[in-house]
C-alpha positions in Angstrom: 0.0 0.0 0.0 1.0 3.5 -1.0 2.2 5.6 2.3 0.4 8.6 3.9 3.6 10.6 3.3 3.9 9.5 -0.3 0.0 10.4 -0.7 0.5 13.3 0.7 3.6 14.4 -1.2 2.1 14.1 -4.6 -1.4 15.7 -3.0 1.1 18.7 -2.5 2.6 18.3 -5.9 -0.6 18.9 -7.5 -1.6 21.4 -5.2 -4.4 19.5 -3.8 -5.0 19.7 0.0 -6.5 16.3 1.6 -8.1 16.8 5.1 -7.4 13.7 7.1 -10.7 12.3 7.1 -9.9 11.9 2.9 -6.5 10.9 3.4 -7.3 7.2 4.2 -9.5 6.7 0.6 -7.2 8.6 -1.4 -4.7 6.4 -0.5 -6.6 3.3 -0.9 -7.7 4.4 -4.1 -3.7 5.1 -5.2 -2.9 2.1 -4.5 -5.7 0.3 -6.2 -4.2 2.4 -9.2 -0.6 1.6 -8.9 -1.6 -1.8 -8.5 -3.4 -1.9 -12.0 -0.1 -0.6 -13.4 1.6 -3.1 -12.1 -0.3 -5.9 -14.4 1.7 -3.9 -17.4 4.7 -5.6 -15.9 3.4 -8.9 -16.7 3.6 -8.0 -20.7 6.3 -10.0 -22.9 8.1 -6.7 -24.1 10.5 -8.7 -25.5 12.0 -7.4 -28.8 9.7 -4.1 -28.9 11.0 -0.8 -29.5 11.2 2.4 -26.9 8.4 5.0 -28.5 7.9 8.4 -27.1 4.2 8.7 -28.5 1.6 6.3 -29.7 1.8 8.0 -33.2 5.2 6.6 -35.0 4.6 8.0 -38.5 3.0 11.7 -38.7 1.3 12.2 -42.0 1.5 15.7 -43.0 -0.4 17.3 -46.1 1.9 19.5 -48.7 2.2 23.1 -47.7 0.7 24.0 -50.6 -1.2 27.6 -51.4 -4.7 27.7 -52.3 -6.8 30.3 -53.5 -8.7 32.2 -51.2 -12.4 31.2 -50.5 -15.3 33.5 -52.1 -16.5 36.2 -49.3 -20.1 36.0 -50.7 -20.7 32.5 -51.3 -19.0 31.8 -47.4 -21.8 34.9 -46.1 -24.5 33.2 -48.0 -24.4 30.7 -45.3 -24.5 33.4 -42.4 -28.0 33.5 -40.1 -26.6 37.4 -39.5 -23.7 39.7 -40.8 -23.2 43.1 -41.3 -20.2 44.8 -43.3 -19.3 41.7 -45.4 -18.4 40.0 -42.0 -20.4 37.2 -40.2 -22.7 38.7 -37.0 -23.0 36.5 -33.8 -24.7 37.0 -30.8 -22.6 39.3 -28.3 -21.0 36.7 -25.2 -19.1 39.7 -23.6 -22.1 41.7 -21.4 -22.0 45.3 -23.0 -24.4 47.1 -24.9 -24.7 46.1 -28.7 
């Protein structure tokens, strides 16, 4: 089982504050974690390769420039806009 101090120590490292009426579930509940990690151990790693991410190949598209789209046809689709912009609903409080 995980200690109080250890529970404790990464409570403070991500600035969480335990009372100690929580400090006896969190720690169960750590533990219960760690212990799930622990059943990685158990996998034949044999002969795999180190990888820093999940992704080992990034697929990127050509940086290639396009022409612009057409203001109007893009506005067409607008509920609102005013001065060949689109319009939406103000989210800031303010008068309009």
């Amino acid at each position: 089982m995980v200690s109080k101090e250890e529970v404790l120590r990464v409570a403070r490292l991500a600035r969480l504050s335990l009372t100690d009426a929580e400090l006896p579930a969190v720690q169960a509940k750590f533990s219960a974690i760690l212990e799930h990690f622990n059943f990685l151990n158990e996998a034949n790693t044999d002969g795999v390769e180190p990888q820093f991410h999940a992704a080992t190949r990034m697929e990127l598209r050509p940086d290639v420039a396009e022409p612009a789209l057409d203001r109007e046809a893009l506005l067409q689709n607008a509920p609102d806009q005013m001065d060949s912009c689109f319009r939406i609903p103000r989210v800031v409080g303010g008068e309009e």
